[in-house]
N, C-alpha and C positions, 0 to 999 in steps of 0.2 A: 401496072402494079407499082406501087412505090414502096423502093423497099431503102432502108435506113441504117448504114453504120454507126456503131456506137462503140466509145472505149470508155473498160471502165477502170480505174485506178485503185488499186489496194494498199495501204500503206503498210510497212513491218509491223506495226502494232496492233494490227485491224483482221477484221476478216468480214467477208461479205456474204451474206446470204443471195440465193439466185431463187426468183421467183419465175414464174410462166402462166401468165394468167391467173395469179394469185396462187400458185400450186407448184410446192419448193420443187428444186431441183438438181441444187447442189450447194456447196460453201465452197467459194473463192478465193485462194489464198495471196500472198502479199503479191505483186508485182499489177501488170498491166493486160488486160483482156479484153477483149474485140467479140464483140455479138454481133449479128444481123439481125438486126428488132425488127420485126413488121408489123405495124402500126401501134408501135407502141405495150410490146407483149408484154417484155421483160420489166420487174422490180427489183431494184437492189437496195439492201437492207445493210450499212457498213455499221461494223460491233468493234466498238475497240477491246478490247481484252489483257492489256495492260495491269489494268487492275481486277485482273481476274479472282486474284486472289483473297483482295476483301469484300468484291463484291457478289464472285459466283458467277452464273449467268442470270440473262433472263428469264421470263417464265415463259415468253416464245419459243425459247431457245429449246427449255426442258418439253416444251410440247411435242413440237420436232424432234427431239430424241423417242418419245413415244411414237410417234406417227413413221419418223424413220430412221429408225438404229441403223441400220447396215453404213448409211452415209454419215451420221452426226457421232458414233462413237471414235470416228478415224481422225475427228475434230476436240471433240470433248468426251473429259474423261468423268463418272460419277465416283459419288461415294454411299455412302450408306451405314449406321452406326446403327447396333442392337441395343431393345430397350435395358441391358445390363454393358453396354460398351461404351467406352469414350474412346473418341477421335484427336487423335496425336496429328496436327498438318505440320508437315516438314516440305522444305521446296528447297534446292539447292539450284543452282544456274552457270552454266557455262563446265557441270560436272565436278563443282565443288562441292566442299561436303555438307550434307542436307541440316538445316538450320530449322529447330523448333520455330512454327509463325503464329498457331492459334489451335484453339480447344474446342472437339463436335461435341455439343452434349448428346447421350443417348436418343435413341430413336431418332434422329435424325436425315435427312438425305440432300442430295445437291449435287451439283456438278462444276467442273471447271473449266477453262479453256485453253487447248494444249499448245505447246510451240515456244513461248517466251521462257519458260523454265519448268523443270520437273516437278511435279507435287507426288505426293506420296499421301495418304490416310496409312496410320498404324492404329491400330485397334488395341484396346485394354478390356479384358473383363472384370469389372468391379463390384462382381455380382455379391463374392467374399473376400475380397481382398482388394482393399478400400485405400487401404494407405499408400503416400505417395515413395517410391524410396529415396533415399538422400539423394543420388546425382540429378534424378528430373526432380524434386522438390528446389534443390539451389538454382536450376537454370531456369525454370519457373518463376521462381520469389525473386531472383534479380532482372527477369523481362524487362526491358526500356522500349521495347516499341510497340505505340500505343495498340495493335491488333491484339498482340499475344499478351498482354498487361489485363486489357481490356477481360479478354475471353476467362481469364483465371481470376479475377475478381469474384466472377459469377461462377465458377468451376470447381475450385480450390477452399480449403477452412487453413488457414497455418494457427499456433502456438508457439509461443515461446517459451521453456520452462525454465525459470533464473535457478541459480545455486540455493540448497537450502531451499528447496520449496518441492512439490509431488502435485505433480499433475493427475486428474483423474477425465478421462472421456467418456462420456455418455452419448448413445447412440440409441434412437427414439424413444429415450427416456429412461433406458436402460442400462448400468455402469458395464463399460467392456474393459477398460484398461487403465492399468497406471503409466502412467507416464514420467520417464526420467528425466533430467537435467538437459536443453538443448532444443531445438526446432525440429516442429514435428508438423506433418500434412497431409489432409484428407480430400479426398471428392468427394462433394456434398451430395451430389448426384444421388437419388430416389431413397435419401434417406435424412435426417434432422440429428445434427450433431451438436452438443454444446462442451467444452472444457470448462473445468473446477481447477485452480490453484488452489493450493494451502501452503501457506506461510510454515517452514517449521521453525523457525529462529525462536529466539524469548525474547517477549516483546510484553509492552507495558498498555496499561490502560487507567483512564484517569474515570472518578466518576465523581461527577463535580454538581455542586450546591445543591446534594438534597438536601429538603425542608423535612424536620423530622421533630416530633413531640417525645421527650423524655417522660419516665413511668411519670416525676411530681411535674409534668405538665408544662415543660418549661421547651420554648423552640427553639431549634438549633440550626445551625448549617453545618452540613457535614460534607469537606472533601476525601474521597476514598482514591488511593493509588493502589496498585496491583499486576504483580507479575507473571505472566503465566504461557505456557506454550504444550504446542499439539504435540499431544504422547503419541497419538494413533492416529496417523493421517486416514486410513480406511475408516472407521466407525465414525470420525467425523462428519466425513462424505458424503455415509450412506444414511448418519441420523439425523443432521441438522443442518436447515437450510442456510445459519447464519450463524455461525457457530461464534464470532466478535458478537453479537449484539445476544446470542441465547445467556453467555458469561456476564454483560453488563447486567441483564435482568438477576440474575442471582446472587450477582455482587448485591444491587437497588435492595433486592429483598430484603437478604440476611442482615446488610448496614439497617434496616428500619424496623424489622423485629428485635435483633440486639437492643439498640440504643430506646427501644421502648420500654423493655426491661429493665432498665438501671435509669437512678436517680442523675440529675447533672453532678452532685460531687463525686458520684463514684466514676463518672467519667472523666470528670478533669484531673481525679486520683490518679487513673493507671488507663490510659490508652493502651497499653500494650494488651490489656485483657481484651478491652475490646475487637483490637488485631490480630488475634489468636481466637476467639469466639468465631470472628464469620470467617475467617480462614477454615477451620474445623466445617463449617457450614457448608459451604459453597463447593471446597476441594472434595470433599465425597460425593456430591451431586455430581459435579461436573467430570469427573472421575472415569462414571458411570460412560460418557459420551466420546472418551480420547484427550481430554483435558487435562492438564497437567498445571494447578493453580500452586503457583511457590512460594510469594511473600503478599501479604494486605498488611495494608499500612495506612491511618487517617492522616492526610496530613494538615489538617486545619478541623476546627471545630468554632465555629462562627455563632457568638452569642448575641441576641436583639441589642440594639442603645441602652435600651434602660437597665439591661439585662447587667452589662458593660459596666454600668455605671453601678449597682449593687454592690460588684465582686470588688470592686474596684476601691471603696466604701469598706468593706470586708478586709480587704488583705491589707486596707491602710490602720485598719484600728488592729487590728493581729499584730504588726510591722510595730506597731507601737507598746503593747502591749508588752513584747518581745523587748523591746528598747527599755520600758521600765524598772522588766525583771531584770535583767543584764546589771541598768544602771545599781538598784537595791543592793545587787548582791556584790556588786565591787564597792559600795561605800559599807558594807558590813564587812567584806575580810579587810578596806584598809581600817575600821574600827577594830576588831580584834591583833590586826599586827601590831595596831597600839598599843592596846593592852598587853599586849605580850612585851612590848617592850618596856611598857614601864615597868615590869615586876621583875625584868633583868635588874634596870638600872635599881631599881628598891632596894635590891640585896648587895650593892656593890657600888658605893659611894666616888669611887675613882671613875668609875664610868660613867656616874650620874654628872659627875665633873667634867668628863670633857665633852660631854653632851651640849653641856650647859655653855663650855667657850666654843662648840660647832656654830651654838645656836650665836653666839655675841659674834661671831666671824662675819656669820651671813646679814646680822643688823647692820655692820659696821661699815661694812665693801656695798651699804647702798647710803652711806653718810657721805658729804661732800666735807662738813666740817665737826670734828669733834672735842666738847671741852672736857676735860677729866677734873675732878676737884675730889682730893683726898688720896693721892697717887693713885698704883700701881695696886695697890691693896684696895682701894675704891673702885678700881673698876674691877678687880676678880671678885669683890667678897659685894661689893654693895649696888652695885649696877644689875646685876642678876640674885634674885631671893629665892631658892625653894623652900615651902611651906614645910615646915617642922614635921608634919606626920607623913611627908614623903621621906625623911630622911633617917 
C-alpha cells in the first residue's frame, strides 16, 4: 500500500477548507499541517479573508454553514437584517474602538470571517423612526472611505436648509414635516422621500418684453418688475407646485388686461396708475396662496419705430408751439413796459430829458470820432428832437 505525506501551509490571512473525498471536514487555521493522503484523498480549498469585510464570504462558504453549523459558526460569523432594520457594520481591531465601515440594507443576510478583527451588526428599526440623529448623520456625511461613502450614497437622503428658508419633507407623497435651518437625514429605506425649500427672503422678479396691444390698437413692449415674498411657507407647499412661475403668470395676465384697457396716452400719462391697477390685481390673487406681492412697477414701455417716430414728430411741434407762446408773450409785456414808460416821461419833461442824454450816452460810447457844429447847445438841443405832441 502506498501511503503519502503531505504538508499543508496556512498563511495569517487565510484559512483552509479540508475536504475527504469531496466531503468537508474541517477549516484549518493559520500555521503548518501534516495529513497522511492515501491516494490522494484529501482537498484543500485556501480562502483568504483579509478582505472579508468588503467581500463577505463565498457562496461555498455559506453552503457549508448550512450543511454544517456546528463546525463553520466557530469560523464564521452571520448577520441578518429585518425587512424594517438597517445594519450599522462596525469592526474595530487589535480591541480599539469600533469604527462605523458600511450600511445592510433591510432584509438582508451574509456572513463574515472571524479572526483578523472584530465585526459587530447593530440593528436599527426604521419602521417609524426614519431620521438619522445628528451624531450618526455627521459621521456618515463626512465617510472617506470608499466602503461606508459608497453604502450611504444608496442608504441615506441628506438636506441642507440655508438661513431664511423652511424646509418641507414629503414622504410617499405625503407632507410630514417642516424642517428648520441646518442638516437633516433620512433612510430612504422602504419608503420615497422628496424635500421642498422655500425662499422666505424678498425677492424680485422681472417680466420682460411682453407684446401687448393698447385699447386704440397701438403695440407696445412692456417691462414689468416686481417685489414680492412668501407670507405662508405651509400653504405654499401644500397649493402650488411652482409658486415663482404661478406669480409670473399673474403678473403676464393682469400687465395685459390692464394695458388693454387704456389708450397709449393714458399710458404714457401716468404709469404709476398702471402700477397700482395690476398691484390691486395680482396681490389679492396671490394672497389667497401665501403670497405676499409688495411693489409692481413698469419699468420700460417699448414703442414700434414708426410708432417712435410719430411721438417724436409730436412732442417736437408741442416743444415749439410752447417756444412761440413764451416768445409772444415776452415781446407783449416788453411792449406794454414801453408804453408805461412813455406816459411816465409824457407828464415829466425833466425825465423825458435825461432819457434822451441816456439815449446820446450809449450813441456816443459806440462813436470813434465826433464833430459837433453849433456848440454845446447843438448837441443837447439839436442832435436829439422829440416830436412836439410828445412834449
Amino acid at each position: 500500500m502506498f501511503i503519502m505525506k503531505r504538508k499543508i501551509i496556512v498563511p495569517e490571512t487565510h484559512r483552509a477548507l479540508l475536504f475527504k473525498n469531496e466531503q468537508f471536514v474541517d477549516v484549518l487555521m493559520p500555521g503548518v499541517h501534516t495529513l497522511w493522503d492515501l491516494k490522494h484523498q484529501y482537498r484543500v480549498s485556501l480562502v483568504d479573508i483579509s478582505e472579508t469585510l468588503e467581500l463577505g464570504v463565498t457562496d461555498e462558504v455559506l453552503n457549508l454553514l448550512k450543511l454544517h453549523p456546528e463546525k463553520m459558526k466557530q469560523h464564521v460569523q452571520t448577520w441578518q437584517t429585518g425587512e424594517h432594520e438597517v445594519g450599522l457594520v462596525y469592526q474595530s481591531i487589535n480591541g480599539a474602538r469600533a469604527v462605523l465601515r458600511e450600511i445592510k440594507a433591510p432584509a438582508q443576510q451574509g456572513a463574515y470571517w472571524k479572526g483578523l478583527a472584530d465585526i459587530e451588526l447593530r440593528k436599527l428599526d426604521i419602521s417609524e423612526t426614519f431620521k438619522l440623529d445628528k451624531t450618526l448623520a455627521r459621521v456618515i456625511l463626512a465617510a472617506k472611505e470608499p466602503l461606508l461613502k459608497h453604502s450611504a450614497l444608496a442608504a441615506v437622503m441628506t438636506a441642507t436648509i440655508p438661513e431664511r428658508h423652511l424646509g418641507f419633507l414629503e414622504v410617499d407623497g405625503e407632507l410630514s414635516a417642516e424642517l428648520s435651518v441646518g442638516i437633516h437625514a433620512w433612510w430612504t429605506f422602504n419608503r420615497h422621500l422628496k424635500v421642498k425649500q422655500i425662499d422666505l427672503r424678498l425677492q424680485n422678479m422681472e417680466v420682460n418684453g411682453q407684446e401687448i396691444l393698447t385699447k386704440d390698437r397701438v403695440g407696445l413692449r412692456v417691462n414689468l418688475s416686481a417685489t414680492w415674498q412668501v407670507a405662508d411657507a405651509k400653504r405654499v407647499s401644500e397649493e402650488l407646485a411652482d409658486h415663482a412661475d404661478y406669480l409670473y403668470r399673474e403678473l403676464q395676465l393682469a400687465l395685459r388686461t390692464v394695458v388693454s384697457t387704456q389708450t397709449l396716452d393714458e399710458l404714457l400719462a401716468d404709469k404709476n396708475r398702471l402700477n397700482a391697477q395690476i398691484l390691486d390685481i395680482v396681490a389679492t390673487k396671490v394672497a389667497n396662496y401665501g403670497l405676499d406681492l409688495k411693489t409692481v412697477g413698469a419699468r420700460d414701455i417699448v414703442l414700434p419705430g414708426e410708432m417712435k417716430t410719430i411721438l417724436a414728430k409730436v412732442v417736437e411741434a408741442e416743444k415749439l408751439a410752447e417756444a412761440n407762446l413764451i416768445r409772444r408773450r415776452e415781446e407783449t409785456q416788453a411792449t406794454r413796459s414801453l408804453h408805461n414808460t412813455a406816459k411816465v416821461m409824457q407828464g415829466n419833461p425833466t425825465l423825458l430829458r435825461l432819457k434822451e442824454l441816456e439815449v446820446l450816452e450809449k450813441i456816443t460810447s459806440q462813436i470813434n470820432t465826433l464833430n459837433v457844429y453849433g456848440g454845446l447847445d447843438g448837441v443837447m438841443n439839436d442832435m436829439v428832437k422829440i416830436p412836439s405832441q410828445l412834449k
